[in-house]
N, C-alpha and C positions, 0 to 999 in steps of 0.2 A: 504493500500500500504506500509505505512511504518513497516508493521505488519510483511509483507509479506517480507520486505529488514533485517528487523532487526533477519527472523526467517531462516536461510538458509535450514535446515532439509525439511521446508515444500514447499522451490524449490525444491531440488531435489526430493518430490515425486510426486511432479505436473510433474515434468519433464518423472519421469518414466511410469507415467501414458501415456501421450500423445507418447511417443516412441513404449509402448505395443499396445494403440490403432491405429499406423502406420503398424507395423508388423502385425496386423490381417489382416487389409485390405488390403497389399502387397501380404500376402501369402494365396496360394489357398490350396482349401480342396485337398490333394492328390486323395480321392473316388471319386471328380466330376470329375478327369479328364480323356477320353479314354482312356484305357489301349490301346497299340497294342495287336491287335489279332495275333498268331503265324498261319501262313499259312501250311497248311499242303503241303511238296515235295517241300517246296523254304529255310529249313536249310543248313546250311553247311554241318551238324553232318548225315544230311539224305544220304545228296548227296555224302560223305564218304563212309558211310557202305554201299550203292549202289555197289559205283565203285569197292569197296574192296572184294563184293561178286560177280560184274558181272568178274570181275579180274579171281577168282578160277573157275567161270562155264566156261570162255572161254577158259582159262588152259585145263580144264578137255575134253570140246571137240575135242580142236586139240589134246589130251592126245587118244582119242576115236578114229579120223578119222586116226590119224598115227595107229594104231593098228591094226584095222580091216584090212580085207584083204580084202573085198569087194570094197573099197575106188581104189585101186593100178588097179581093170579090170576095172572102169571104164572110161568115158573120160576127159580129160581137163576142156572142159563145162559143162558137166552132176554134176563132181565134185564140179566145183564151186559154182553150184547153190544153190545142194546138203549141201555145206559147208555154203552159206551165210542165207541157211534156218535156219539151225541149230542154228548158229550165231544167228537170230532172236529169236528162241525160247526160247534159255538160257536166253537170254538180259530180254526176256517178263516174262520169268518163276524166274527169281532174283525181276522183279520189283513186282509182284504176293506176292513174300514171302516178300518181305520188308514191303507191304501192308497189312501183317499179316492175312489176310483173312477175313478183316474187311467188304468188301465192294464185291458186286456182282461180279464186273468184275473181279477181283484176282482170285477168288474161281471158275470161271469160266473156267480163264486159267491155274490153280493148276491140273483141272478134266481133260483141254483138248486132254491129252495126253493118258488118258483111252477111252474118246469120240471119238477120231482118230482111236483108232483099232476097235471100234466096229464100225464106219463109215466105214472103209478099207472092212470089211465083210460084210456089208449092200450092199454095190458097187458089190460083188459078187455074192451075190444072186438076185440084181435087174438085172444084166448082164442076167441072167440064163433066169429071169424073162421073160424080153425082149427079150430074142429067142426065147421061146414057144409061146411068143402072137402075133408074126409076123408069124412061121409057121401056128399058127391056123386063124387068120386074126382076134385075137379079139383086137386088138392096136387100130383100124380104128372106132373111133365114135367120136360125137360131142362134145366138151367141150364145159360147159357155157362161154359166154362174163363177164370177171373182170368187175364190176362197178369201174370207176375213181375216185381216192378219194381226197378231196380238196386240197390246194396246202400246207397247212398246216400239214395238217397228213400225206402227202407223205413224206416231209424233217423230222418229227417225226419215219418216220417208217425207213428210212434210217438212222437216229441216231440212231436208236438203232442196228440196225445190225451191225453200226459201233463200237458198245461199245458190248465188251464179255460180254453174261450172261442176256442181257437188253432186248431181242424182245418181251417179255411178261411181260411189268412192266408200273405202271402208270407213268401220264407225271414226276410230280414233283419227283419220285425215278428214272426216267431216266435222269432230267436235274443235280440230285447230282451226280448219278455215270458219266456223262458226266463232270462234271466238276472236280470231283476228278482223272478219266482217264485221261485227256489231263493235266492236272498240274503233273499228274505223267509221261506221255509222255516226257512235256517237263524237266522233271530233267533227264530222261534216254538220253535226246538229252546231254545235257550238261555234264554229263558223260561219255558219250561217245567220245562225241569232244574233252573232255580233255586227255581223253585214248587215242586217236589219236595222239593227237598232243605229248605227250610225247612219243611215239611208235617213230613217226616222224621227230621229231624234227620240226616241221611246222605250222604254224597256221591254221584250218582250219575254214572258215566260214560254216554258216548254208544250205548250198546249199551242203557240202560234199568235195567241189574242195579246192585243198593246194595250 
């Protein structure tokens, strides 16, 4: 003890000792701790180049419907609907490219605008179709009865039709692209509300009403 009083050098390394061995045990390994995972369509920087691109596609539309001269014969309501489809498509066809063509559903709705015209002539040849088989009487025969499928693969087969691109894909690639759709869903609402509301000058909630 008096060794210890008389030697001060060998307090302070007993001292430094016991302060290093507080600091280990205070402070955690940075690698044990969770990093946050980045969610894919909940950035800021996403929900920017979003708005910034659906901004120039909705420009470009009403750039389209004033020009045409098709828009001017027809009616008030035909127009509008006309107009708020369009609206939709661009909105869907920006969120597609932001998606980079990563993911089913994107690439689905990138195609769907070549799929729509050849659907548009399928519709006219099935027309045609169906006038020869009712003048001949060959329409008129028994279809098999659908077997009812459990209550599970019914709501599976409906999520998929609900997600572009998904009606023929297994469960676990239907529940990713369903989740990566509706989180891109909802950034395109949120974008949009705020496009709104700066249009407006108004706050709009999620139901649409200012």
């Amino acid at each position: 003890m008096e060794s210890a009083i008389s030697n001060p050098d060998f307090n302070i390394e007993e001292e430094e000792l016991k302060r290093t061995k507080r600091r280990k045990t205070e402070t955690r390994d940075p690698e044990s701790d969770p990093k946050p995972e980045t969610i894919r369509w909940r950035s800021e920087s996403e929900q920017r180049n979003y708005s910034t691109k659906l901004v120039e596609a909705l420009r470009q539309v009403r750039r389209n419907s004033s020009s045409s001269p098709s828009s001017a014969k027809l009616s008030s309501s035909s127009s509008s609907v006309g107009r708020h489809r369009e609206i939709r498509d661009a909105a869907n066809r920006v969120l597609a490219v932001s998606a980079k063509g990563k993911t089913r559903w994107s690439r689905a709705i990138l195609t769907s605008r070549l799929s729509s015209k050849l659907a548009h002539n399928n519709t006219k040849h099935k027309k045609a179709n169906r006038v020869g088989a009712k003048v001949t009487g060959c329409s008129r025969f028994s279809r098999p009865e659908k077997k009812r499928l459990p209550p599970v693969q019914r709501k599976v087969k409906v999520l998929s039709r609900l997600v572009p691109g998904c009606r023929k894909v297994s469960l676990p690639n239907l529940l990713e692209e369903a989740t990566d759709y509706i989180a891109a869903l909802e950034m395109q609402v949120r974008a949009m509300t705020k496009i709104t509301e700066i249009l407006t000058g108004a706050p709009v909630n999620r139901l649409g009403s200012s």
